[in-house]
Backbone bond lengths (Angstrom), bond angles and torsions (degrees), N, CA, C in turn:
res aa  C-N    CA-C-N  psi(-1)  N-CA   C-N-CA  omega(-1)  CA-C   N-CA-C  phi
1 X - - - 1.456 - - 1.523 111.54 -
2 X 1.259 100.31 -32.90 2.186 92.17 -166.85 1.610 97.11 -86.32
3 X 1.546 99.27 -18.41 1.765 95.64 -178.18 1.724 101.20 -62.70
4 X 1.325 137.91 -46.58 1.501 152.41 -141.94 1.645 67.05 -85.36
5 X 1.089 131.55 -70.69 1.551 116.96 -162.36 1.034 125.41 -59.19
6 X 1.446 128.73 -50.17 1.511 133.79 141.08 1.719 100.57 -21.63
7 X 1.359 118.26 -94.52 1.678 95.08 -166.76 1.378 127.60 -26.81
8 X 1.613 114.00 -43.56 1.476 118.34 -144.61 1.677 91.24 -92.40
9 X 1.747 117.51 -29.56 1.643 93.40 161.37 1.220 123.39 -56.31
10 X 1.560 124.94 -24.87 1.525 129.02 -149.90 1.587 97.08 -86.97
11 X 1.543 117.86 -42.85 1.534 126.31 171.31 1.278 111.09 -73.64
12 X 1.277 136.66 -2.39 1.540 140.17 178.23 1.586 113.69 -96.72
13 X 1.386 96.54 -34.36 1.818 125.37 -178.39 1.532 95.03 -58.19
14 X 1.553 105.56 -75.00 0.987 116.55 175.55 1.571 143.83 -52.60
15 X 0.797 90.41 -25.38 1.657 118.11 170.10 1.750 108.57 -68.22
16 X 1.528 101.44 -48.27 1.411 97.26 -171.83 1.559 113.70 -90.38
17 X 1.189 122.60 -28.94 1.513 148.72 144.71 1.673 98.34 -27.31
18 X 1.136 143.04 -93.82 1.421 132.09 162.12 1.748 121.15 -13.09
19 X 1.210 116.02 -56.14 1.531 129.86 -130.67 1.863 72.95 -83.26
20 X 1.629 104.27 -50.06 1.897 91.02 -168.01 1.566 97.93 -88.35
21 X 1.260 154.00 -21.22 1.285 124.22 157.91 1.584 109.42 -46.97
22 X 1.491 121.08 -79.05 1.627 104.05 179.51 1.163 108.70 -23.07
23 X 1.489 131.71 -89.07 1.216 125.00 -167.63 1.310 134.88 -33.01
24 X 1.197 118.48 -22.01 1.776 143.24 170.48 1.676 100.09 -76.64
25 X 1.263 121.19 -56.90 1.449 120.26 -157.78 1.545 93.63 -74.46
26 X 1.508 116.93 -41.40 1.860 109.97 177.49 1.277 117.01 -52.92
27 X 1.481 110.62 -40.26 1.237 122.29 -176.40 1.587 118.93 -53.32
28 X 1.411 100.95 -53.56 1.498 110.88 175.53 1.209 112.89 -67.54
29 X 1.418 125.54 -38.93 1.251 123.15 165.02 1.350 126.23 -16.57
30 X 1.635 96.44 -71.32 1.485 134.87 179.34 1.385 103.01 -48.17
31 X 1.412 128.25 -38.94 1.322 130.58 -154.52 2.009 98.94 -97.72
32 X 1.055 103.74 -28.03 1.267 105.22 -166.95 1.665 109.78 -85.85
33 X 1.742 103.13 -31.18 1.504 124.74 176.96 1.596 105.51 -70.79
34 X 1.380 119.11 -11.93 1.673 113.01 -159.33 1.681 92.09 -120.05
35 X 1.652 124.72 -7.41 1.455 128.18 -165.79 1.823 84.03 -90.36
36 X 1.260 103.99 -49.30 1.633 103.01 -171.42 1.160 97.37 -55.73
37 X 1.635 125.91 -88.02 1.498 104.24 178.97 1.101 147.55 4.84
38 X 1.576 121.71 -64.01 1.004 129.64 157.49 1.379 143.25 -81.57
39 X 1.353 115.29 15.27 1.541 130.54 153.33 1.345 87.85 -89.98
40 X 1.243 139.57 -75.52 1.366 138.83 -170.85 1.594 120.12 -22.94
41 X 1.155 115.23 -41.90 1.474 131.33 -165.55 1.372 94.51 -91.86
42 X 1.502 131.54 -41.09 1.237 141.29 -156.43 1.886 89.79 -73.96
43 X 1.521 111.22 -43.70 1.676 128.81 -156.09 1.531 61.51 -80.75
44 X 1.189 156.26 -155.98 1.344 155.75 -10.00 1.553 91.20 -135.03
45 X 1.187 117.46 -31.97 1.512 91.16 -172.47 2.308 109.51 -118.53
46 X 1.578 90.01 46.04 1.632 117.49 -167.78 1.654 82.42 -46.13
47 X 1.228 118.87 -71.82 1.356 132.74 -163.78 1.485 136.72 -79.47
48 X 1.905 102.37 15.04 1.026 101.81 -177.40 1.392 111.77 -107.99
49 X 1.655 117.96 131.44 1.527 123.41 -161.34 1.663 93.74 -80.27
50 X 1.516 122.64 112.34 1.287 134.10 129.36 1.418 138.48 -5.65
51 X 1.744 102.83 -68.83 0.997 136.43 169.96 2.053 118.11 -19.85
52 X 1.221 94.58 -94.06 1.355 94.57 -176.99 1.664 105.92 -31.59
53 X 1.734 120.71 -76.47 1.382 110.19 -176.89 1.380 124.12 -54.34
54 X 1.475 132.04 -19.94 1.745 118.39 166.20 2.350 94.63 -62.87
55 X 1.150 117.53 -30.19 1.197 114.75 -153.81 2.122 102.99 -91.56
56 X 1.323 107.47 -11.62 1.520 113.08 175.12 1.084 111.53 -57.86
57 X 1.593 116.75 138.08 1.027 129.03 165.85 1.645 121.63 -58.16
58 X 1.545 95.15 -11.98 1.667 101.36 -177.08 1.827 97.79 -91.99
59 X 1.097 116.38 5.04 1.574 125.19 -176.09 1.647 99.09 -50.05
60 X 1.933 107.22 168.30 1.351 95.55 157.13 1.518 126.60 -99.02
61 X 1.157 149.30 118.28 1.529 117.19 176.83 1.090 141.27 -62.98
62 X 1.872 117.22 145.57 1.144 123.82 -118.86 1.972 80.92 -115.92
63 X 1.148 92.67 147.11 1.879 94.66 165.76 1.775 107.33 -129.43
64 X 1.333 129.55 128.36 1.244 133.99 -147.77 1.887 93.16 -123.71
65 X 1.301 126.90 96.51 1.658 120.91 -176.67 1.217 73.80 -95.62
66 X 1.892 101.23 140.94 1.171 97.34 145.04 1.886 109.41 -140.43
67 X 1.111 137.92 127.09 1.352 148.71 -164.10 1.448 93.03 -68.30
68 X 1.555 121.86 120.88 1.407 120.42 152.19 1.747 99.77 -111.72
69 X 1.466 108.89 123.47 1.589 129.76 165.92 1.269 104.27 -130.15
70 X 1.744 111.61 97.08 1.226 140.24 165.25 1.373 100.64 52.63
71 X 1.487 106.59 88.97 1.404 133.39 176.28 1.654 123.59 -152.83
72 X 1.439 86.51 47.86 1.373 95.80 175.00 1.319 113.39 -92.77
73 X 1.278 140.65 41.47 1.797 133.09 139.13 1.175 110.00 -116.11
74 X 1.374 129.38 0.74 1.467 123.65 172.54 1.898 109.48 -124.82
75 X 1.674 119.61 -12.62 1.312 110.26 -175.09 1.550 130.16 -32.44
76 X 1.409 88.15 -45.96 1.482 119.32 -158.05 1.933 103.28 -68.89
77 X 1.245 121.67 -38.67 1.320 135.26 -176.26 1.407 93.05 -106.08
78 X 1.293 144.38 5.15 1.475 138.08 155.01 1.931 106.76 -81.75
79 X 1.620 96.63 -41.87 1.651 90.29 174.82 1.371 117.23 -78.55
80 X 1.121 131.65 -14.54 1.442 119.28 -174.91 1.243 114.17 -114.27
81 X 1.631 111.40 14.45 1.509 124.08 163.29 1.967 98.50 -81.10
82 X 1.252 103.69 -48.11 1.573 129.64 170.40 1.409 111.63 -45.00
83 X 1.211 117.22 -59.34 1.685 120.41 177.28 1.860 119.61 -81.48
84 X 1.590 105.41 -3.26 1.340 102.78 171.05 1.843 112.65 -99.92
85 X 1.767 112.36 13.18 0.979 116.61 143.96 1.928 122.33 -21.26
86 X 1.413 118.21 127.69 1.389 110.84 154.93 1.460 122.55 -117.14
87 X 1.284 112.24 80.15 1.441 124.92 175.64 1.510 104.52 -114.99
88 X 0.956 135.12 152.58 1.158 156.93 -155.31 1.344 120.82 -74.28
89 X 1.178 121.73 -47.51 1.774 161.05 141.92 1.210 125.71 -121.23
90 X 1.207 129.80 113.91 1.291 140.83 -165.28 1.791 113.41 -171.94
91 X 1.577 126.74 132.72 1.019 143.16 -175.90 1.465 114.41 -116.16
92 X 1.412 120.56 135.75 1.164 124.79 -163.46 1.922 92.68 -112.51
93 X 1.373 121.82 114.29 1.475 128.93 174.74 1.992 107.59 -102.68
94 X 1.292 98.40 105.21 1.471 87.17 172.66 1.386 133.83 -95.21
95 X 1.262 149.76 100.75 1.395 150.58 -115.16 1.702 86.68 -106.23
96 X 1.271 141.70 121.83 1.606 145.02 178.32 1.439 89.00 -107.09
97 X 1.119 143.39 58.60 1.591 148.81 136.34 1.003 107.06 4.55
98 X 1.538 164.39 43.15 1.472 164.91 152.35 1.668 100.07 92.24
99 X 0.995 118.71 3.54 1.812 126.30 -162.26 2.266 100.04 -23.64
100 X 1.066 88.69 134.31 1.855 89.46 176.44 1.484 115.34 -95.36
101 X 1.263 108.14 -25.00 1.883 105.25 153.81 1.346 114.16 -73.82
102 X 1.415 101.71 -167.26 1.548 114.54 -167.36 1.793 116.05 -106.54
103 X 1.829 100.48 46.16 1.363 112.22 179.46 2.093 109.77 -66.08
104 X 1.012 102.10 -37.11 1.311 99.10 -176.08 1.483 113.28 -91.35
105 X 1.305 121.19 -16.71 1.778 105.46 162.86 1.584 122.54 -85.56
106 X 1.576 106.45 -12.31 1.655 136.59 163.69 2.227 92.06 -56.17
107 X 0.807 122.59 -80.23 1.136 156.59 -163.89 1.780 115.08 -58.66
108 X 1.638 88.76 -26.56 1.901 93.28 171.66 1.065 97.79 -91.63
């Protein structure tokens, strides 16, 4: 009897030993198939200006949350990194999460 169990861990071991290498090697696959892509896309469209279409009036508008929880020495240069956005229409929402420093009197 402990021998049948002994095998059937050793074919179970093994079994599962396979199942996450495949799953690892697809994975990377996936990761390595989606890195090209995006050098690819990056190579082909090097020279194409963005700009104007984030800046069309036919754009969509953009809403920007951003959570400050106790970030009062950087809030202030977090929002006006936020408002030097160039989108066309776009709103900057700043979320003051209960912060226990003085992020939101920093911030008025």
């Amino acid at each position: 009897m402990t021998e049948l169990l002994q095998i059937l861990t050793a074919v179970l071991s093994s079994i599962i030993i396979v199942y996450f290498i495949s799953a690892n090697l697809i994975q990377f696959g996936m990761f390595a198939w989606s890195f090209a892509a995006v050098v690819d896309y990056m190579r082909r469209n090097r020279e194409v200006n963005f700009r104007p279409v984030v800046q069309s009036d036919f754009a969509t508008p953009v809403s920007v949350i951003a959570p400050a929880y106790n970030e009062g020495p950087i809030i202030v240069a977090s929002v006006h990194s936020l408002l030097r956005l160039e989108y066309a229409t776009f709103e900057v929402v700043v979320v003051n999460d209960g912060s226990k420093d003085n992020t939101l009197s920093i911030l008025v």
